[in-house]
C-alpha positions as a Markdown table, in Angstrom:
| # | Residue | x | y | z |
|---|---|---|---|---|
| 1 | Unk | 186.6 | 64.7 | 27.5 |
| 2 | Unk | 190.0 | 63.5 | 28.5 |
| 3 | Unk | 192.0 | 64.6 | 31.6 |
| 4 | Unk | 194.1 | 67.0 | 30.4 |
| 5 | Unk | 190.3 | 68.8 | 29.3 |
| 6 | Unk | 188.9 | 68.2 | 32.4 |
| 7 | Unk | 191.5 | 69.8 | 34.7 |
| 8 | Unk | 190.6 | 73.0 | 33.2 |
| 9 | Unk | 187.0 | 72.3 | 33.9 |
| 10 | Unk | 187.6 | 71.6 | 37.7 |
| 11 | Unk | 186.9 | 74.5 | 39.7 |
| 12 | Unk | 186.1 | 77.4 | 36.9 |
| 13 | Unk | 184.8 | 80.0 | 39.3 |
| 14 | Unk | 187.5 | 80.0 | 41.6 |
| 15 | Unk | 190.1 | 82.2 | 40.2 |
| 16 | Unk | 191.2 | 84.6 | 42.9 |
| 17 | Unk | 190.8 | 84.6 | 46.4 |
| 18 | Unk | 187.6 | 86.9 | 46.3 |
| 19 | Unk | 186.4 | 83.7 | 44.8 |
| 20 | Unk | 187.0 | 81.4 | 47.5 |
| 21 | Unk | 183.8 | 79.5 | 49.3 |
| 22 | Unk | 182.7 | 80.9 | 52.5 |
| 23 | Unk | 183.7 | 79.5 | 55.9 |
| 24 | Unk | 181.8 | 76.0 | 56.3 |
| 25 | Unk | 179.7 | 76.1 | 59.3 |
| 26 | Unk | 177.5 | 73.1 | 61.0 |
| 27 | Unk | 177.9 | 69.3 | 62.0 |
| 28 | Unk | 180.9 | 68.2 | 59.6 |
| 29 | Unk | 183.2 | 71.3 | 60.7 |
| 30 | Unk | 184.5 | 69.4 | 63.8 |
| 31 | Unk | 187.6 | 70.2 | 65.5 |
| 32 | Unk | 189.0 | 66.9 | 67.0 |
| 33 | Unk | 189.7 | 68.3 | 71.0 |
| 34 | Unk | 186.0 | 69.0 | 70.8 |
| 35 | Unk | 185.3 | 65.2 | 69.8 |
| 36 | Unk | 187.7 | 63.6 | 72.2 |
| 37 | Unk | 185.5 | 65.4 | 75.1 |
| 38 | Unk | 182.3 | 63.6 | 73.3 |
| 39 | Unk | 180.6 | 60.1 | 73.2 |
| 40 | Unk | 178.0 | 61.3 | 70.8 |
| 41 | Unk | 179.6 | 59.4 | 67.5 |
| 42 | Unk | 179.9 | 56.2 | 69.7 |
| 43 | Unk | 177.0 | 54.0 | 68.9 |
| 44 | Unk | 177.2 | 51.0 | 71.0 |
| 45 | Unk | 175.3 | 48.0 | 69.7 |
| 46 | Unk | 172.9 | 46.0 | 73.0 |
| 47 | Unk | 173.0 | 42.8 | 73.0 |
| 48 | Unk | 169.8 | 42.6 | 71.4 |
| 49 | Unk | 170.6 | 44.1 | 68.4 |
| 50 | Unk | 173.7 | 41.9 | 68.3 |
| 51 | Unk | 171.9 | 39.2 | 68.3 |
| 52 | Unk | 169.4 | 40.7 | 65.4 |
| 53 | Unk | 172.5 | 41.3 | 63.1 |
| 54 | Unk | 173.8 | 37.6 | 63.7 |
| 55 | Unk | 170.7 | 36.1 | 62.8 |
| 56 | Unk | 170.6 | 38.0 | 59.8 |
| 57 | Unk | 174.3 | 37.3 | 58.8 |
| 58 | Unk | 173.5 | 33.4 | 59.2 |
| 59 | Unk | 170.3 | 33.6 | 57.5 |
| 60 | Unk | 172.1 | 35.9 | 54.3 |
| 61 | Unk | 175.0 | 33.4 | 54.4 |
| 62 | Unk | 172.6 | 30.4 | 54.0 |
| 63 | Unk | 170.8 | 31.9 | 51.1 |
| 64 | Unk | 174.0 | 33.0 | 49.1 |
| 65 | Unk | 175.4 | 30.0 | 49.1 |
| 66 | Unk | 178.2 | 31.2 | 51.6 |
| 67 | Unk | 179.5 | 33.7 | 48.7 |
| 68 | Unk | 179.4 | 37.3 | 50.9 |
| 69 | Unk | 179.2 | 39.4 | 47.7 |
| 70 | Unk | 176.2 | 37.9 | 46.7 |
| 71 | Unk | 174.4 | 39.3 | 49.9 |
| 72 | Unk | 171.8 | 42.1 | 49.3 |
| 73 | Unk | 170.3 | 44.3 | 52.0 |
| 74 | Unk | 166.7 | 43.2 | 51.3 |
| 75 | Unk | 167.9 | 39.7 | 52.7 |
| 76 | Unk | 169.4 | 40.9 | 55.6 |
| 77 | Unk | 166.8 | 42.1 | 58.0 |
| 78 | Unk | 167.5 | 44.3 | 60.5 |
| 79 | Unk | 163.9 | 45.3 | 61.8 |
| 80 | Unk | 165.1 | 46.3 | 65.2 |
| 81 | Unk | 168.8 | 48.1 | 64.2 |
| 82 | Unk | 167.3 | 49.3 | 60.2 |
| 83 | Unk | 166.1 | 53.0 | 61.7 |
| 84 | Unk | 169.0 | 53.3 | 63.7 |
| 85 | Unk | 171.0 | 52.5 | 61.1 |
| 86 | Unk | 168.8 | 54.7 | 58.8 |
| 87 | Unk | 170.2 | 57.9 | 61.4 |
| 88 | Unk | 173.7 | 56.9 | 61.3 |
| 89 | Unk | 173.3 | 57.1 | 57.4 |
| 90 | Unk | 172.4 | 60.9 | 57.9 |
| 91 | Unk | 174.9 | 61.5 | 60.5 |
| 92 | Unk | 177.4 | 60.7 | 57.6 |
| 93 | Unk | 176.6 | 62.0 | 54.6 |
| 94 | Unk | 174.5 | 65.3 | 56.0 |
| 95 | Unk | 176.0 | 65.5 | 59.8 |
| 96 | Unk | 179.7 | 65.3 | 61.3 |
| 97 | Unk | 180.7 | 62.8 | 58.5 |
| 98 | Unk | 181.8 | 59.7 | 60.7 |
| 99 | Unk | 180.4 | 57.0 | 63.6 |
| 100 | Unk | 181.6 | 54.4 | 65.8 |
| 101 | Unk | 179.4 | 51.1 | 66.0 |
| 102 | Unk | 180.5 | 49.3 | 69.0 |
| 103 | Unk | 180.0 | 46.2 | 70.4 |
| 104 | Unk | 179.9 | 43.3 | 67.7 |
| 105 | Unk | 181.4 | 40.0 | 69.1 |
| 106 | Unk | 183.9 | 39.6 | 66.2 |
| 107 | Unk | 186.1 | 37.8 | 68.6 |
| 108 | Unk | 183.7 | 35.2 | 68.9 |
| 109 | Unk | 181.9 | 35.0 | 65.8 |
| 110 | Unk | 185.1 | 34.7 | 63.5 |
| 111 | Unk | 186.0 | 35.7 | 60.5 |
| 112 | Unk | 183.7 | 34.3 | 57.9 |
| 113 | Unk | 180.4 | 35.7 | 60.1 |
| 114 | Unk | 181.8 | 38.7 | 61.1 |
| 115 | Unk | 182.6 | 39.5 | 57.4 |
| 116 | Unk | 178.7 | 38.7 | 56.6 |
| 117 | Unk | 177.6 | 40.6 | 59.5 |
| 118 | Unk | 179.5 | 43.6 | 58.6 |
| 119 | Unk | 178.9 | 43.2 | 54.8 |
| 120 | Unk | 175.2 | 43.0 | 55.7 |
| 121 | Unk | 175.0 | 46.3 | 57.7 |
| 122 | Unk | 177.2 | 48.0 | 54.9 |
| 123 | Unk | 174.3 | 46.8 | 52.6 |
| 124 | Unk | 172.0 | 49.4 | 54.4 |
| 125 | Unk | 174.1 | 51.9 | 53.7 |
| 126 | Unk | 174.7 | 52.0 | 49.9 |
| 127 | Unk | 176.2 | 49.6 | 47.3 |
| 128 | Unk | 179.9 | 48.1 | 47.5 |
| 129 | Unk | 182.5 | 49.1 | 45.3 |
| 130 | Unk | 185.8 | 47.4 | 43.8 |
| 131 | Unk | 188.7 | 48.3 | 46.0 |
| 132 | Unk | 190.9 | 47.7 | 43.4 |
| 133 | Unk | 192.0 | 45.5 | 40.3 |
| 134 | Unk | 190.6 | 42.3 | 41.4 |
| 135 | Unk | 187.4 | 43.2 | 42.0 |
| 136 | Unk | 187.8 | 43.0 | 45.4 |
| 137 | Unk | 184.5 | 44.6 | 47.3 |
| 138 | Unk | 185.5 | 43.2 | 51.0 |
| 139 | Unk | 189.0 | 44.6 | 51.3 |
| 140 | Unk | 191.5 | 42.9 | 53.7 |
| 141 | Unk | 194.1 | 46.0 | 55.3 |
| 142 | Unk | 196.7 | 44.2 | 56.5 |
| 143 | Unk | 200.4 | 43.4 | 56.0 |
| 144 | Unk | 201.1 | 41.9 | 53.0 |
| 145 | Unk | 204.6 | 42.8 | 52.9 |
| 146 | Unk | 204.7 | 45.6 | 50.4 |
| 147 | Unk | 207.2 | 48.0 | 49.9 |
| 148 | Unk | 205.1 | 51.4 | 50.6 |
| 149 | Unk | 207.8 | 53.3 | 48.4 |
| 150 | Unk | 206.7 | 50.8 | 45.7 |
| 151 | Unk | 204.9 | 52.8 | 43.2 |
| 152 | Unk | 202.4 | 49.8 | 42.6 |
| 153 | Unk | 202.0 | 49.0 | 46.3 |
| 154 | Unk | 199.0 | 50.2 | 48.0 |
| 155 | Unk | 199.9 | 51.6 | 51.6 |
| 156 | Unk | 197.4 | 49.9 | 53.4 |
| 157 | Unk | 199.1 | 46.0 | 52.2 |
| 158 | Unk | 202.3 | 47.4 | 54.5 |
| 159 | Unk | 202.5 | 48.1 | 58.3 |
| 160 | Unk | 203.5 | 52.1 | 57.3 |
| 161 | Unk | 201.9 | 55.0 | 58.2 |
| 162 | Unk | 199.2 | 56.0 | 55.7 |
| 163 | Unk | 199.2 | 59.7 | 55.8 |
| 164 | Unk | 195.5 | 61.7 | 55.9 |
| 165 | Unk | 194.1 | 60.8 | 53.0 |
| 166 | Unk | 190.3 | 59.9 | 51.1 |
| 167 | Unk | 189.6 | 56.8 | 48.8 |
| 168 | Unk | 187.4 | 56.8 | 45.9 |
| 169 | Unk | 184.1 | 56.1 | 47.1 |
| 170 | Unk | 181.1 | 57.9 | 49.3 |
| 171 | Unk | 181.3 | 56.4 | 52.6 |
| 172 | Unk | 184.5 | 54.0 | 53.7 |
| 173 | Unk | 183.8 | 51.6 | 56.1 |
| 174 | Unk | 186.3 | 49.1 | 58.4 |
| 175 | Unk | 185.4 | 46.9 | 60.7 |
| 176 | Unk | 188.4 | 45.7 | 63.4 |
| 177 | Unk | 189.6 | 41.4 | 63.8 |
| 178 | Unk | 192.8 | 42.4 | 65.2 |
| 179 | Unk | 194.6 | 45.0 | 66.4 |
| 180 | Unk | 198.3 | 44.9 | 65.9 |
| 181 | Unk | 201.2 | 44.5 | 69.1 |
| 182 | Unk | 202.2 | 47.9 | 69.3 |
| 183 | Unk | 200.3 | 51.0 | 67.0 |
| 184 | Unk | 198.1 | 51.3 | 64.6 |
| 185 | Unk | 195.8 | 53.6 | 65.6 |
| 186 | Unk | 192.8 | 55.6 | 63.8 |
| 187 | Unk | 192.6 | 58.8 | 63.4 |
| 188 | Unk | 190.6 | 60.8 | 61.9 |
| 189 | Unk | 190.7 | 64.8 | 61.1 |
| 190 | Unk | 187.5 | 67.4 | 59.3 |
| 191 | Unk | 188.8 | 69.1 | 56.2 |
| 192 | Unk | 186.2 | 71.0 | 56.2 |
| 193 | Unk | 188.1 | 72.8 | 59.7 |
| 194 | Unk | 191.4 | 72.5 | 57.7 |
| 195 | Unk | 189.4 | 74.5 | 54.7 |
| 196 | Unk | 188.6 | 76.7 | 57.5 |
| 197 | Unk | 191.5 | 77.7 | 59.1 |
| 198 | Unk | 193.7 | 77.9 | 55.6 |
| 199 | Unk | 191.2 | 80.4 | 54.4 |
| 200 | Unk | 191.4 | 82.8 | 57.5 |
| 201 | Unk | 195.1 | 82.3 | 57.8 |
| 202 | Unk | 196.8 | 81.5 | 54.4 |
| 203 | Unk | 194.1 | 82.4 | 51.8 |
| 204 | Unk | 196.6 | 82.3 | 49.1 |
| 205 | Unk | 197.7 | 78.8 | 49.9 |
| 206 | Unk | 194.1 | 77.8 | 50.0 |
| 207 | Unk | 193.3 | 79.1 | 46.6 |
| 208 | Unk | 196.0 | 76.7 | 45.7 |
| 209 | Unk | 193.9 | 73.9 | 47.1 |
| 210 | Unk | 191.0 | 74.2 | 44.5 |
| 211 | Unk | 194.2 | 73.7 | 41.5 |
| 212 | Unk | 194.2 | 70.1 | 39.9 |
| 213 | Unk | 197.1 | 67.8 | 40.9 |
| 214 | Unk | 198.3 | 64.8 | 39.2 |
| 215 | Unk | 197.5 | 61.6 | 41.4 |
| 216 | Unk | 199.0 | 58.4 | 40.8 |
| 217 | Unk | 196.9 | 55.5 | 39.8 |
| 218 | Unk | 199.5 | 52.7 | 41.3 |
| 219 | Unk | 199.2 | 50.9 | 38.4 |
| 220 | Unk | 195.6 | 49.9 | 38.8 |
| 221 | Unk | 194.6 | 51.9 | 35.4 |
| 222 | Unk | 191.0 | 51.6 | 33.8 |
| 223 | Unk | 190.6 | 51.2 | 30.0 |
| 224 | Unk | 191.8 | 54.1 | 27.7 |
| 225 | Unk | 193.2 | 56.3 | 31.1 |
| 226 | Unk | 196.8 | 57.1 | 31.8 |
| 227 | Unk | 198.7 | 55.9 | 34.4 |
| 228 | Unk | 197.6 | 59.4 | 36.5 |
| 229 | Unk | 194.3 | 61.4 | 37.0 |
| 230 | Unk | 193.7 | 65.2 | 37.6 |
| 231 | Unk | 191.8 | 66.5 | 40.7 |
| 232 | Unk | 191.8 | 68.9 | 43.2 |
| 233 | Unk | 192.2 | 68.5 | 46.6 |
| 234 | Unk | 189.2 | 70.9 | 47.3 |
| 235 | Unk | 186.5 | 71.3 | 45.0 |
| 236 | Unk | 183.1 | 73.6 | 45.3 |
| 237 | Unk | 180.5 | 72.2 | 43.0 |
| 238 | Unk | 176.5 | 73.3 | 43.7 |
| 239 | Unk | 177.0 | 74.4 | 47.3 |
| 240 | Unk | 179.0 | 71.6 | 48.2 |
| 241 | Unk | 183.0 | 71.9 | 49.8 |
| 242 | Unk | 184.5 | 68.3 | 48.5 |
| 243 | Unk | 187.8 | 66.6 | 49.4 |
| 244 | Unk | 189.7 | 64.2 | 47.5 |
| 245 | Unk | 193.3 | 63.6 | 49.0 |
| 246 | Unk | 196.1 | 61.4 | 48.9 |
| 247 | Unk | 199.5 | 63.6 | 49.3 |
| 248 | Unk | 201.9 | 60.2 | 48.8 |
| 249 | Unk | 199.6 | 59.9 | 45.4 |
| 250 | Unk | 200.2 | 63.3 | 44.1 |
| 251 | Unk | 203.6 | 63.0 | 44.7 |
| 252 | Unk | 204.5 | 59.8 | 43.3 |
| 253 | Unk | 202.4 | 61.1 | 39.9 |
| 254 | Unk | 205.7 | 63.1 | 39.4 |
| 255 | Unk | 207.4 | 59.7 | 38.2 |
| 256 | Unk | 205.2 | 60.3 | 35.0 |
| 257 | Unk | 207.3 | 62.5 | 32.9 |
| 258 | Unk | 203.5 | 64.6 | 31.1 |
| 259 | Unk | 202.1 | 64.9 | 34.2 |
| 260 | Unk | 201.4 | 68.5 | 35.9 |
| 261 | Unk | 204.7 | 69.5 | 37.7 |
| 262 | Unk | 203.9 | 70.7 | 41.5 |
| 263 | Unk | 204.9 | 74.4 | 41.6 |
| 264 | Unk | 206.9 | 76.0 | 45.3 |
| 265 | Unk | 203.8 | 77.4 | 46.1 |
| 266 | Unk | 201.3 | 74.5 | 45.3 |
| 267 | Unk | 204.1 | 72.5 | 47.8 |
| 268 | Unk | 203.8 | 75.0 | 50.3 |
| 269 | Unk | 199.9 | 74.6 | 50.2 |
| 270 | Unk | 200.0 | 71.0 | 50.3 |
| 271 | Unk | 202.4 | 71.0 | 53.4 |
| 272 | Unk | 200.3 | 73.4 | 55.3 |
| 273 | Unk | 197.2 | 70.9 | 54.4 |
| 274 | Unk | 198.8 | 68.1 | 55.9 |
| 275 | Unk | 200.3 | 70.5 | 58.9 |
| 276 | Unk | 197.0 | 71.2 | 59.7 |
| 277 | Unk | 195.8 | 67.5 | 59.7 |
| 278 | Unk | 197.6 | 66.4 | 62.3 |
| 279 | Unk | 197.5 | 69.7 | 64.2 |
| 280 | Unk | 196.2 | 67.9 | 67.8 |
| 281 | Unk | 193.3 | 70.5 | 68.0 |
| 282 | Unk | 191.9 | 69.3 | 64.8 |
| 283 | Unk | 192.3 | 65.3 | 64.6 |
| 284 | Unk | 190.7 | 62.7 | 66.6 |
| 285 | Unk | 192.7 | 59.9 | 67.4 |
| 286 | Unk | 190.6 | 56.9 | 67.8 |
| 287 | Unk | 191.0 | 53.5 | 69.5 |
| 288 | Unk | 190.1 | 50.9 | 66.9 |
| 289 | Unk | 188.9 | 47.4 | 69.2 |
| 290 | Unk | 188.3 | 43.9 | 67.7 |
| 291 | Unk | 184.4 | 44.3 | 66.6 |
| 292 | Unk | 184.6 | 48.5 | 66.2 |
| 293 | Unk | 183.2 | 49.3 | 63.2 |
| 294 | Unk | 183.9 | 52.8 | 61.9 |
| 295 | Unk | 182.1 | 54.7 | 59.0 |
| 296 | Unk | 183.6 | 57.9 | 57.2 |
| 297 | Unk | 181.9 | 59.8 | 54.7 |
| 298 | Unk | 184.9 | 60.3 | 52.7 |
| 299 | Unk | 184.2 | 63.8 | 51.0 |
| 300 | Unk | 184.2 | 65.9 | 53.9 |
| 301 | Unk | 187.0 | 64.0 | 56.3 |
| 302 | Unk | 190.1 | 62.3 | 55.6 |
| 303 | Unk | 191.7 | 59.2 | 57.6 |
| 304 | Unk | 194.7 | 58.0 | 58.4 |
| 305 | Unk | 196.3 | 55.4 | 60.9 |
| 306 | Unk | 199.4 | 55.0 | 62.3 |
| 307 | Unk | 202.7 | 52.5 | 61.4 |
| 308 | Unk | 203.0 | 49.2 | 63.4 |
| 309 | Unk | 204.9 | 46.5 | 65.2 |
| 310 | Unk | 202.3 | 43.2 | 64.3 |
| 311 | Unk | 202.7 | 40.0 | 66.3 |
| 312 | Unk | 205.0 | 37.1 | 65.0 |
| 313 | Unk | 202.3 | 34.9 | 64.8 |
| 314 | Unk | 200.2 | 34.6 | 61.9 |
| 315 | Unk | 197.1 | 34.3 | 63.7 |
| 316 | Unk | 197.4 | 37.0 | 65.4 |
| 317 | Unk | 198.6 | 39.6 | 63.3 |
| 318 | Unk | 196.0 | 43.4 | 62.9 |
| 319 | Unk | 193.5 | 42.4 | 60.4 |
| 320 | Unk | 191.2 | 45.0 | 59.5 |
| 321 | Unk | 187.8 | 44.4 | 56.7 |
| 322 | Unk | 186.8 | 47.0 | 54.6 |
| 323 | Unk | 184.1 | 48.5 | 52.8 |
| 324 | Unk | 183.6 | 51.0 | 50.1 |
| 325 | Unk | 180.2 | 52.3 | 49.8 |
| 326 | Unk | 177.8 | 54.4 | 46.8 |
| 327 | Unk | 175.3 | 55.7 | 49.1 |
| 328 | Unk | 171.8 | 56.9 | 47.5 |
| 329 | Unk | 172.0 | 60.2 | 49.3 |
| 330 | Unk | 175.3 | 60.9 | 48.5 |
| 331 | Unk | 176.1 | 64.6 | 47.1 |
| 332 | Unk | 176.6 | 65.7 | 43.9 |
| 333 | Unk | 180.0 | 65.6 | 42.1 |
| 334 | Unk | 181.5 | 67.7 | 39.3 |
| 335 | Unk | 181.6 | 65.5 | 36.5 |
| 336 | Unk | 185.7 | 65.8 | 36.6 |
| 337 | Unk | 185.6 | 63.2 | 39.7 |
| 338 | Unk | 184.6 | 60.5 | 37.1 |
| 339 | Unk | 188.5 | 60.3 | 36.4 |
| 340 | Unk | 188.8 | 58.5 | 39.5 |
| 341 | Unk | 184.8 | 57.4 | 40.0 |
| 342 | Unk | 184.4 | 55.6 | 36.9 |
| 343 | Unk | 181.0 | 58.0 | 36.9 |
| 344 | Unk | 179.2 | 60.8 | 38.9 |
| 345 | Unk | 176.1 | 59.0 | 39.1 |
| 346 | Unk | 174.7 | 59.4 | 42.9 |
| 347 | Unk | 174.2 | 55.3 | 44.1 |
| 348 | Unk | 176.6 | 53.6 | 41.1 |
| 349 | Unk | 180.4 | 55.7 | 41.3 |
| 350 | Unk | 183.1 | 55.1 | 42.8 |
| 351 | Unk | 185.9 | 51.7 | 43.1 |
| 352 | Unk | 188.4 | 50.6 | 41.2 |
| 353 | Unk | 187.6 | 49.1 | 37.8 |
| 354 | Unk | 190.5 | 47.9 | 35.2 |
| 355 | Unk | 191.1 | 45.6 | 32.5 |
| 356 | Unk | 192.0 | 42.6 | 35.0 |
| 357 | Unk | 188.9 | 43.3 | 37.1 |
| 358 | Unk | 186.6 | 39.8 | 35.2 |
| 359 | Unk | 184.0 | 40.1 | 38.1 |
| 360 | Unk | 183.2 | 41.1 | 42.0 |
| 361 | Unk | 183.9 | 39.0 | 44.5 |
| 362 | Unk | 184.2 | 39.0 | 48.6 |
| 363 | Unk | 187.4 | 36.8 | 49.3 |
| 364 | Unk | 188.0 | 35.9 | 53.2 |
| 365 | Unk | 191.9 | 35.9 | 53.1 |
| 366 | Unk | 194.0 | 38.4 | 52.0 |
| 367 | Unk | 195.4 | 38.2 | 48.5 |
């Protein structure tokens, strides 16, 4: 089934606004002003436990050989941190959708452990993905220099602002090395609550939302796909309200001259979307320190971070690692999302996989 096919299979029982899903209710429909009076998706790591993950990364390092991608959860013990863990893993994909691990001596460890350490804990949490053509499964977000108006630059290589946006995986995971001179900031928003409030206010516009968009590939195209894929920004597939979203995508897939052209009203939608995401009753801003690790279970929030002044010295400069995770209790996806997933399968979907991927692998610089 090619895209074109499966745009018209995305969302078939949506047609009017009659059709739209109910109001979400529970854990994952947050409101940020209600978070930033809470410490409950803090998790701070004791010193203990610290000390439990280090063993663990230095005994996993050993016994790869020092290659990070080789590391498997099974040899990276965690007896004392595992059930935790094990909660925060619930909290995500079944609770509010995102966590804060705090307390990991990054500082001091370096980068080479901390990467280990954190690859190790993500290891507990599902399987890592390729984060894009070169089969890169620790990701480096920093700046590389890129041109974010480039249409084969990837946002995160340049000191811009993101936008509120998902990536193509289950759960997203960054761990902080540096923070930049001046900005850079999380922040993090439900659109679960953005579903919410579009459908009481706007219902029309949010109909809108469960209509396939083109979204641009950035040049990082698998075998026998176009240089765009169709999705929706909302889909409701077996009781489940999904996001994928990436406005500066969809609108630099109108460079393709076949692709889907974005009607006044699908604009107007999209515009409210991202309105409401940085509404400051909905979002979370979140101070990101050297060792933070945050988790995001990427279809039922989107995150974003601001632009930034970095340091003039190399060595200093924000540095942020990377994870995307195929978690085993992930939710079902309509089988349009393997466009973008490379397949629906629950524990194997998600990542980046193209003709100049030739095989996985956990680099410590940026490239």
């Amino acid at each position: 089934m090619d895209g074109t096919t499966l745009a018209h299979a995305i969302n078939p029982s949506i047609q009017t606004v009659a059709d739209l899903p109910p109001k979400v209710t529970g854990p994952a429909a947050w409101l940020g002003k209600d978070m930033a009076k809470s410490t409950e998706w803090i998790e701070r790591l004791s010193d203990a436990e610290c000390a439990e993950i280090e063993a663990a990364a230095r005994q996993a390092l050993k016994a790869a050989g020092g290659d990070i991608a080789k590391i498997q959860a099974a040899e990276f013990p965690l007896p004392t941190l595992g059930p935790r863990i094990a909660k925060i893993s619930k909290d995500l994909l079944q609770g509010r959708g995102f966590t804060l691990m705090r307390g990991v001596p990054a500082e001091a460890w370096g980068t080479e452990l901390s990467a280990a350490a954190f690859y190790g804990i993500g290891a507990h949490l599902g399987s890592a993905r390729s984060q894009n053509a070169k089969g890169h499964i620790l990701g480096h977000v920093r700046d590389l220099g890129r041109d974010p108006n480039d249409p084969s630059a990837r946002i995160y290589q340049t000191t811009a602002r993101q936008t509120f946006h998902t990536d193509s995986t289950d759960i997203v995971g960054l761990i902080c090395l540096k923070t930049a001179k001046k900005g850079g900031e999380s922040m993090l928003v439900s659109a679960m609550s953005i579903y919410n409030v579009m459908r009481e206010q706007a219902p029309e516009l949010a109909l809108e939302l469960f209509r396939p968009n083109a979204i641009d590939r950035r040049g990082e195209v698998p075998v026998g796909m176009k240089g765009y894929y169709t999705l929706s920004p909302l889909t409701w597939h077996e009781g489940h309200l999904t996001v994928h979203y990436a406005r500066r995508y969809i609108d630099s897939a109108q460079r393709f001259e076949d692709a889907p052209r974005l009607t006044e009203k699908r604009i107007q939608a999209l515009d409210m979307f991202d309105s409401l995401a940085n509404d400051p009753d909905l979002k979370l801003d979140m101070e990101f320190k050297p060792g933070d690790i945050q988790l995001a279970h990427n279809h039922v929030l989107l995150h974003d971070r601001l632009g930034y002044d970095d340091w003039p010295e190399p060595e200093k400069r924000r540095h942020l690692l990377r994870l995307w995770l195929a978690a085993d209790g992930a939710r079902p996806l309509p089988e349009p999302f393997a466009q973008k997933f490379g397949s629906v399968t629950i524990g194997d979907r998600g990542g980046i996989i193209t003709p100049a991927t030739v095989v996985l692998n956990a680099p410590l610089e940026a490239v």
